[in-house]
C-alpha positions as CSV (number, residue, x, y, z in Angstrom):
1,X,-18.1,-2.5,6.8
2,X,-14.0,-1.4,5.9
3,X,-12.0,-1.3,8.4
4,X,-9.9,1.5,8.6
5,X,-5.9,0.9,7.7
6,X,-5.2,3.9,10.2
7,X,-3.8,6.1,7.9
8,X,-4.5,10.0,8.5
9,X,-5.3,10.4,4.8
10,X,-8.1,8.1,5.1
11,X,-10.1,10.3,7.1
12,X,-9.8,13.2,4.5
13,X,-12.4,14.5,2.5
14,X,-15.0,13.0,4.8
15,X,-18.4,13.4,1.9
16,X,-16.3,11.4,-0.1
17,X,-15.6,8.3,2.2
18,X,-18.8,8.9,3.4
19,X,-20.3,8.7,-0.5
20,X,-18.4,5.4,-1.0
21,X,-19.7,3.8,2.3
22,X,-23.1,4.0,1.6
23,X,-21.9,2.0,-1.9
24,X,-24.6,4.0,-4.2
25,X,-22.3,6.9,-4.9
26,X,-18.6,6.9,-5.7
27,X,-16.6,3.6,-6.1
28,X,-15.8,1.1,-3.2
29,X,-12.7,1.7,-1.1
30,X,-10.3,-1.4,-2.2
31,X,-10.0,-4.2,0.3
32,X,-6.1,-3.5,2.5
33,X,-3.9,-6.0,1.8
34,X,-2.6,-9.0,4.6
35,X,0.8,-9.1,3.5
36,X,2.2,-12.5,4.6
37,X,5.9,-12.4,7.0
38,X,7.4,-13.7,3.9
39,X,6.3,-11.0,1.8
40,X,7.0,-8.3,3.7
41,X,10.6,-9.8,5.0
42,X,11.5,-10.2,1.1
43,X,10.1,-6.1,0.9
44,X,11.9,-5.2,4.0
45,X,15.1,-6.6,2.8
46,X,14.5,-5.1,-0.9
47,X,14.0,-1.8,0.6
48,X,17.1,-1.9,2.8
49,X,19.3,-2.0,-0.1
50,X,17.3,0.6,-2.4
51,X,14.4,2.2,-1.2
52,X,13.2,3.3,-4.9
53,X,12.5,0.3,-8.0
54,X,12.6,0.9,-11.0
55,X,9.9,-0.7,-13.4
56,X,12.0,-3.6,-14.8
57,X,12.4,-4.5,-10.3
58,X,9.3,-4.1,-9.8
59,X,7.5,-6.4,-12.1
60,X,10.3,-9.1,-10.9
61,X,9.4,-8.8,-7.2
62,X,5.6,-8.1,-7.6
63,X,5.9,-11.7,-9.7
64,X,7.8,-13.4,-7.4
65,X,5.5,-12.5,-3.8
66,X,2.3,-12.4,-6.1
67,X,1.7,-9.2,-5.4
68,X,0.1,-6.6,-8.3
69,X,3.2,-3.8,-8.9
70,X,0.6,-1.5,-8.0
71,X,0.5,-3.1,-4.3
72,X,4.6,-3.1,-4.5
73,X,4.9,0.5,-5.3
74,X,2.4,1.4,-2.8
75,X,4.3,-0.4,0.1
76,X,7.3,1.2,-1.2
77,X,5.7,4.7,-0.9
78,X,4.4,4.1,2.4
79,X,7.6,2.6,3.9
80,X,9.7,6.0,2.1
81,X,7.0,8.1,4.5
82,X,7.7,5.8,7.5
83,X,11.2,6.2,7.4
84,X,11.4,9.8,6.6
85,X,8.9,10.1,10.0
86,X,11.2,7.8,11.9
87,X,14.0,10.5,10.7
């Protein structure tokens, strides 16, 4: 069974999630990501001194924390929403 990640969009469009839990219609919700201390210190510490990368950044970070830049621009959009709640 997936755990839930706790985010609000998650629970939208409920025949949909629904659909992909039983697994024989729509695709399979991807597994969340553990992000290690060290990998999210080195994003932490990227995102305090730009909080947007550009492509060229974010192949070089996604390489070095072995991370997919599809999982690097995803923490980046969901830390942008954090902060602008914290705000």
């Amino acid at each position: 069974a997936d755990e839930s990640s706790g985010y609000e969009s998650e629970s939208a469009g409920g025949e949909r999630s629904a659909a992909a839990e039983g697994g024989t219609r729509g695709r399979q919700r991807r597994a969340r990501t553990a992000f290690t201390s060290e990998q999210v210190c080195r994003l932490e510490k990227t995102f305090q001194r730009q909080k947007y990368l550009g492509a060229s950044e974010r192949r070089k970070l996604a390489a070095a924390l072995q991370l997919s830049e599809m999982q690097i621009k995803t923490w980046f959009q969901n830390r942008r929403m954090k902060l602008k709640r914290q705000i």
